[in-house]
C-alpha positions as CSV (number, residue, x, y, z in Angstrom):
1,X,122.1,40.4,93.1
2,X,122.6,40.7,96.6
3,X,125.1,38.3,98.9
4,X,125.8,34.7,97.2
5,X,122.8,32.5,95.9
6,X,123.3,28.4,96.3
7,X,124.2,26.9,93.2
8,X,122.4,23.3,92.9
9,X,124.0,20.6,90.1
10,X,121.7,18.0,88.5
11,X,122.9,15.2,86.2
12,X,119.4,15.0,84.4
13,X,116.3,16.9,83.2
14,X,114.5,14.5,85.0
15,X,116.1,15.6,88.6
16,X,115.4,19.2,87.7
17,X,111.6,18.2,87.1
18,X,111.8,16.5,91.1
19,X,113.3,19.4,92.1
20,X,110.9,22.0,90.8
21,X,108.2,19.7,92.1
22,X,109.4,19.9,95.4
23,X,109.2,23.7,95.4
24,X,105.7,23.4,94.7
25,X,105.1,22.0,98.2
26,X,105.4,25.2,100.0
27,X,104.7,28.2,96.7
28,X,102.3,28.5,94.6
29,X,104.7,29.9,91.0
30,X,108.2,28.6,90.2
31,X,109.9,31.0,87.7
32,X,112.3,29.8,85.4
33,X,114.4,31.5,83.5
34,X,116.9,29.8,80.8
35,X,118.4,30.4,77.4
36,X,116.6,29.1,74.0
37,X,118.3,25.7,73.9
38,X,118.8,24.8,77.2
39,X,116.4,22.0,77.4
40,X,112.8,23.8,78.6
41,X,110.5,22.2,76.5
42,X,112.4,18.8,77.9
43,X,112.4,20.3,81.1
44,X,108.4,21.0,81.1
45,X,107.8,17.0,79.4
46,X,109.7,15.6,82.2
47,X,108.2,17.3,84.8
48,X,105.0,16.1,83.2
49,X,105.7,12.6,83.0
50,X,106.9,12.6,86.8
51,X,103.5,11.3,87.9
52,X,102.7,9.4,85.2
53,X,105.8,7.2,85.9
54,X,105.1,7.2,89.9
55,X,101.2,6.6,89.6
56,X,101.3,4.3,86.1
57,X,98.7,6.4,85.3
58,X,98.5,7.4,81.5
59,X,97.0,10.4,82.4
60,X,99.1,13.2,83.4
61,X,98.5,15.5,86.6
62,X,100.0,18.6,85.0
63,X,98.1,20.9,82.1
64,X,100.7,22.2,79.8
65,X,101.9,24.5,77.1
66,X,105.0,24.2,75.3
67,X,105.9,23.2,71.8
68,X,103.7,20.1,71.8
69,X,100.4,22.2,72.3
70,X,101.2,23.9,69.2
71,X,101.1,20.7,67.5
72,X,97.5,19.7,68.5
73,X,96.9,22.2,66.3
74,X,97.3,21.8,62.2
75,X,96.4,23.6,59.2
76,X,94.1,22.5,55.9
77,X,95.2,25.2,53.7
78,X,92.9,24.0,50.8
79,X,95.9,23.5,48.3
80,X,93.7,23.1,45.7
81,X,91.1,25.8,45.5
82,X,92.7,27.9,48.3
83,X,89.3,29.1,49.7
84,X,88.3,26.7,52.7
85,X,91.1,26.8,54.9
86,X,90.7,26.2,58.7
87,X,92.6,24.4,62.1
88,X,92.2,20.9,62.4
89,X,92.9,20.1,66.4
90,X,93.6,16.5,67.6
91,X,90.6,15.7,69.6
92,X,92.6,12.4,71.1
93,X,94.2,14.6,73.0
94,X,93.4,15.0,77.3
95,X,94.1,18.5,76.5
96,X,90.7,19.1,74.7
97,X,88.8,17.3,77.5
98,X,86.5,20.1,78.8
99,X,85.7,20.4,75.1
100,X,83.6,17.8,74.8
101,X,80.9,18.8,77.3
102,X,81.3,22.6,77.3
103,X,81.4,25.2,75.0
104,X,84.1,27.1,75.6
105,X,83.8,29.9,72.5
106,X,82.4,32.8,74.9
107,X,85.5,32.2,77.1
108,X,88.4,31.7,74.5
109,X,87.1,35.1,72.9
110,X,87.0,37.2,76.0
111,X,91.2,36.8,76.1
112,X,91.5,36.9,72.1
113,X,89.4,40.3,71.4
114,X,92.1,41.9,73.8
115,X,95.1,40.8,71.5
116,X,93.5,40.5,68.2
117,X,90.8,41.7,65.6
118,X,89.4,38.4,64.3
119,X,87.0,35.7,65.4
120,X,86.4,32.1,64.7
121,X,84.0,29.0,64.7
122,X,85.1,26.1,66.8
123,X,83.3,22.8,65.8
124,X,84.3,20.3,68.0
125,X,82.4,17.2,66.2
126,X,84.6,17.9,63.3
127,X,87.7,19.4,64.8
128,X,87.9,22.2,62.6
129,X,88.2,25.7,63.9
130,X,87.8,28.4,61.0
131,X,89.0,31.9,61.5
132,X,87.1,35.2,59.9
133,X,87.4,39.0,60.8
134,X,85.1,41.8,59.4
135,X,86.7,43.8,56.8
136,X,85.4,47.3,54.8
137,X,83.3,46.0,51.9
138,X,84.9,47.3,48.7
139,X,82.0,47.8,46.6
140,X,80.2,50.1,49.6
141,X,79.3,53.5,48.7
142,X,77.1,55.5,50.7
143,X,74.0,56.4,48.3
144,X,74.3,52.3,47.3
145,X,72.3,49.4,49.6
146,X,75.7,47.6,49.9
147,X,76.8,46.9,54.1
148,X,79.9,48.5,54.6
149,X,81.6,46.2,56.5
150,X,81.3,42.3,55.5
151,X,82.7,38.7,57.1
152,X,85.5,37.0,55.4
153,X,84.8,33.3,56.2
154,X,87.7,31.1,56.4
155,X,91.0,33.1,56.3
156,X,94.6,32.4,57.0
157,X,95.7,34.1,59.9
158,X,99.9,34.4,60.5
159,X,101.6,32.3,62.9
160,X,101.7,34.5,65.6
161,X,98.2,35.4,65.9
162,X,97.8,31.1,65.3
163,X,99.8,31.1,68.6
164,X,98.0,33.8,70.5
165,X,94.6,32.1,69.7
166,X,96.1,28.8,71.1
167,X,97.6,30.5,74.5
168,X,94.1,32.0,74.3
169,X,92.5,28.5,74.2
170,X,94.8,27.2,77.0
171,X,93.6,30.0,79.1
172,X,90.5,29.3,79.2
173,X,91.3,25.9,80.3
174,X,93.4,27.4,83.3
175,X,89.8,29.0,84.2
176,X,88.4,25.6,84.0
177,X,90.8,24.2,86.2
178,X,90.6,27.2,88.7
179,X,86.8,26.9,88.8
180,X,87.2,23.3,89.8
181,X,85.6,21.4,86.6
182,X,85.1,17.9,86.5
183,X,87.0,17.8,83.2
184,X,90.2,18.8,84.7
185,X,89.9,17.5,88.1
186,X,92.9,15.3,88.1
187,X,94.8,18.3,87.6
188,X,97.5,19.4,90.2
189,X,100.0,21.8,87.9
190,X,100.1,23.8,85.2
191,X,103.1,24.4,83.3
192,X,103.8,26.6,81.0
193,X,106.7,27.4,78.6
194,X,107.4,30.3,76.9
195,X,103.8,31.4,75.3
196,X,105.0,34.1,73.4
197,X,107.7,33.2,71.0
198,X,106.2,34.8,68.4
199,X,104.9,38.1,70.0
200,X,106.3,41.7,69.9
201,X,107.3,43.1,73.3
202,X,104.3,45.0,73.4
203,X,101.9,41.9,73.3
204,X,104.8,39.8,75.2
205,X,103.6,42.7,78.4
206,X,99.9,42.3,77.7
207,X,100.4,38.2,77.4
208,X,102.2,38.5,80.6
209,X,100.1,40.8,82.7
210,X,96.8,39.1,81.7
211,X,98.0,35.8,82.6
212,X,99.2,37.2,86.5
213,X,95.9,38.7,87.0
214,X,94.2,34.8,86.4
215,X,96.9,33.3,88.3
216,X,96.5,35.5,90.9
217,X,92.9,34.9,90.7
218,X,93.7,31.0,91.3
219,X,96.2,31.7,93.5
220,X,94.7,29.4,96.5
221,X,94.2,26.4,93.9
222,X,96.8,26.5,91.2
223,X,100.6,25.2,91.5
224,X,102.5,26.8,88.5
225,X,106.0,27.1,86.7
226,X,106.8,29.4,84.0
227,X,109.7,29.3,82.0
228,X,111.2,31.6,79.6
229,X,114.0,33.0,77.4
230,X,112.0,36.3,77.1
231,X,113.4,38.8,79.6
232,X,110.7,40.9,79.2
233,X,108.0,38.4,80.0
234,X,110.3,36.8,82.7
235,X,110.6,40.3,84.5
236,X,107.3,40.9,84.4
237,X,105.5,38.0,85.4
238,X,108.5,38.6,88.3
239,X,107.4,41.9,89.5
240,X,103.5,40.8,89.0
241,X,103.8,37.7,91.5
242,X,107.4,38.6,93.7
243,X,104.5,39.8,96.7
244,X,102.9,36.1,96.1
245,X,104.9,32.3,97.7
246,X,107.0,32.0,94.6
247,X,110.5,30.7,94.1
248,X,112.4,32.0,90.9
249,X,115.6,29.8,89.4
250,X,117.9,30.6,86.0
251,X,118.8,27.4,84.6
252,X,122.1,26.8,83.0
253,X,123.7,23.7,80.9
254,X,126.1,22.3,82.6
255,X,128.4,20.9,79.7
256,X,128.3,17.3,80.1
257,X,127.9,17.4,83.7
258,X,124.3,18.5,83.3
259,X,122.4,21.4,85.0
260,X,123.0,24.1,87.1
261,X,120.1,25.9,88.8
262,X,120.6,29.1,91.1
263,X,118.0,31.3,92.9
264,X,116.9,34.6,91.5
265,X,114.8,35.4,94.0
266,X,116.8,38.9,94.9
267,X,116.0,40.4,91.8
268,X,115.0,39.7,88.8
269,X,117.4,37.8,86.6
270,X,118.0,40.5,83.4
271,X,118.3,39.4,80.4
272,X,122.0,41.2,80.1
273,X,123.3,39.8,83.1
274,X,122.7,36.3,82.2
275,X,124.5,37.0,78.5
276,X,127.2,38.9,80.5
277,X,127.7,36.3,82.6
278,X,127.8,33.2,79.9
279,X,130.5,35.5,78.2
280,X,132.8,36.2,81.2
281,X,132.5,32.2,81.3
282,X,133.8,31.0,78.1
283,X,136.4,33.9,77.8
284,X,137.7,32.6,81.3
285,X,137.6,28.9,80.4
286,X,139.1,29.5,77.0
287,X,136.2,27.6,75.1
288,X,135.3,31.0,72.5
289,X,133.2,29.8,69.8
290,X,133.0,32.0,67.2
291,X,128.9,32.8,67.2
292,X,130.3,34.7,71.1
293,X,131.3,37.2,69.3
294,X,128.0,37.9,67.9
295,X,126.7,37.6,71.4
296,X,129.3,40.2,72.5
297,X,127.8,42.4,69.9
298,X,124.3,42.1,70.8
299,X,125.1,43.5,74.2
300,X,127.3,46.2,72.6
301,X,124.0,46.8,70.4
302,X,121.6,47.3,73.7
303,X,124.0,48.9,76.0
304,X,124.8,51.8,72.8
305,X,121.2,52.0,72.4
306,X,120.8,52.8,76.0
307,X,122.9,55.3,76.4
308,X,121.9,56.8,73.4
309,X,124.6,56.4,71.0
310,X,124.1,56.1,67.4
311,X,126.2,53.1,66.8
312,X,127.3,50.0,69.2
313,X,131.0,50.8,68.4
314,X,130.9,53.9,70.5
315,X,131.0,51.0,73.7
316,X,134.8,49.4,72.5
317,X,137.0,51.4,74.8
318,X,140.0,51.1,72.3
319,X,140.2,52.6,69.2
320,X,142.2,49.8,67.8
321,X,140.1,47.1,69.7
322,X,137.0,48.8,67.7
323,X,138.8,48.8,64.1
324,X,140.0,44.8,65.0
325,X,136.7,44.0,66.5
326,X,134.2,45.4,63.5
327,X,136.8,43.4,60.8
328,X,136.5,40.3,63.3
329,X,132.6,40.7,63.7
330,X,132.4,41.2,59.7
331,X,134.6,38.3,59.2
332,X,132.4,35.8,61.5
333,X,129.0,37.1,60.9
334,X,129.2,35.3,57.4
335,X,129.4,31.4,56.7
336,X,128.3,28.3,59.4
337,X,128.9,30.2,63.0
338,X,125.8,28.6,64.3
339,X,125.0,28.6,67.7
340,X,124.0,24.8,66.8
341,X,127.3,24.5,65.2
342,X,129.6,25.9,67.0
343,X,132.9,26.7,65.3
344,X,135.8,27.5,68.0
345,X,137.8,30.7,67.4
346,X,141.3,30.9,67.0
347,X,143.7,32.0,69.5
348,X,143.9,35.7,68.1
349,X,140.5,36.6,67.8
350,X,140.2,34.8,71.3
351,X,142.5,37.3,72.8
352,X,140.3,40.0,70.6
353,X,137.3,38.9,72.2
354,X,138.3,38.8,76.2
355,X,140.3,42.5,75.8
356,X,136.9,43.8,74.8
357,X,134.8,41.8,77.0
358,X,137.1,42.7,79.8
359,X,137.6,46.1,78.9
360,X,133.3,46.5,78.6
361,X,132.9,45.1,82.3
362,X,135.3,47.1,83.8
363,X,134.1,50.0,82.6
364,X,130.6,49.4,83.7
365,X,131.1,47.2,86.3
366,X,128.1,44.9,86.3
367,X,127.4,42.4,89.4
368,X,127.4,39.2,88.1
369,X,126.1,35.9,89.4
370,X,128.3,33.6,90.6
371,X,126.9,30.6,89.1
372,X,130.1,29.3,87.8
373,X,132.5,30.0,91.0
């Protein structure tokens, strides 16, 4: 990153959800860019409930995905025969609105054919939506009258294409609220938080690009944040919308003190970096949980890979830091090092960790962010 950023502190979610707001008033995308656990499904429910609170209106002026649009969405697995299995969708929802006038089939498949290979029936009386996909037909053979391909009606599909065919439902409803439909009409934001959790980085790029080319489309209409822990998708949807008015932030816990949230805007905030930099922080303050390490290794892992090297050891700069570090790594990759339960080190393997951390950064000398100055 180029020159200093400003660092901005916030004692709440809440204020973050104002601020964010506020850069809405003069761009069109906020980018946001935060580790898994730092509060962005929160983040997005606040800044939903921002108008609600102001207006006392129960309904919200913000479309959203996160966490809680999965759950409008629940499986019938047909436990007892295991044959009619099929989405039920909570039609109480606001969500569904434009679903009760318009049938929105032809435009939820147009984004799912490019991602996936099966189809579905959406009835919206009942609230089911059943899946099926063509498959060879077993018993074809060419002298015999059989079809060769045949529809299998109500299958399970695997939870990430459940989640694509839900991102794919909520963009169709971004094309409702770009086109101006009455349904949506109270609609001011859209919000959306991390859509592809479940996706490989190929998909993660197509996800990504498809959903600049319709923001760009609405570009005159929409006000928009995306968050993410996905570099990949963060950078790209960067480098899709950086010639658009956008503003791009990585948000950071604060410990107790809450939030800290610094421009990006110079570059694209790399996933590395932003581990790099959360590393260099706890070795400096002395608070080394013992799950770091395997965070130190991760970047060891990438960093090897990148340079070609068969194995991740080949970036310890020590010979004796590498034979200390893989009995260390062996040692605390086993048993409760959660990241949820954090376990602090002691004061040896502390010293272990910041002589290879230390030793890594100066031999590569990455420009880190100065969040924590």
């Amino acid at each position: 990153m180029s020159g200093k950023t400003k660092l901005y502190k916030y004692k709440t979610l809440k204020n973050v959800a104002v601020r964010l707001r506020d850069d809405l008033n003069d761009h069109n995308f906020v980018l946001l860019y935060a580790y898994n656990g730092t509060g962005k499904t929160r983040l997005s429910m606040e800044f939903k409930d921002v108008s609600k609170k102001q207006k006392k209106d129960p309904k919200s002026d913000t479309l959203y995905y996160n966490a809680y649009t999965e759950d409008l969405f629940h499986w019938n697995n047909d436990l007892v025969n295991d044959i009619d299995r099929y989405l039920i969708i909570n039609k109480d929802s606001t969500f569904f609105d434009g679903f009760k006038e318009l049938a929105l089939d032809e435009k939820i498949f147009s984004y799912l054919e490019r991602y996936t290979d099966f189809n579905f029936d959406l009835d919206f009386i009942k609230g089911t939506i059943a899946f099926k996909k063509q498959v060879k037909n077993p018993k074809f053979r060419p002298e015999s009258e059989e079809p060769e391909y045949i529809i299998q009606s109500n299958i399970k599909v695997s939870r990430g294409e459940e989640n694509i065919f839900i991102w794919c439902v909520f963009l169709a409803l971004i094309e409702l609220v770009i086109d101006g439909d009455k349904s949506y009409e109270r609609i001011n934001y859209i919000y959306i938080d991390d859509p592809i959790s479940s996706l490989d980085d190929n998909n993660a790029i197509a996800v990504a690009s498809d959903l600049a080319q319709l923001l760009k489309r609405g570009k005159e209409k929409l006000k928009v944040v995306i968050s993410s822990h996905h570099a990949l998708f963060f950078n790209v949807m960067y480098n899709e919308l950086r010639n658009l008015k956008h503003k791009s932030h990585f948000l950071h816990k604060n410990g107790a003190e809450g939030y800290l949230l610094q421009a990006t805007n110079d570059t694209p905030f790399f996933h590395h970096v932003a581990l790099l930099t959360e590393l260099k922080r706890v070795a400096d303050s002395e608070k080394i949980n013992t799950y770091h390490f395997n965070m130190l290794r991760s970047v060891l892992e990438k960093t090897s890979t990148f340079f070609g090297h068969d194995e991740f050891s080949k970036c310890i700069y020590d010979v004796e830091d590498e034979i200390l570090f893989s009995r260390a790594l062996n040692l605390l990759s086993h048993g409760k090092y959660s990241v949820y339960e954090p376990v602090e080190m002691n004061e040896d393997n502390k010293e272990l960790f910041k002589r290879i951390l230390n030793a890594f950064l100066g031999k590569h000398e990455f420009q880190l962010p100065e969040i924590f100055a």
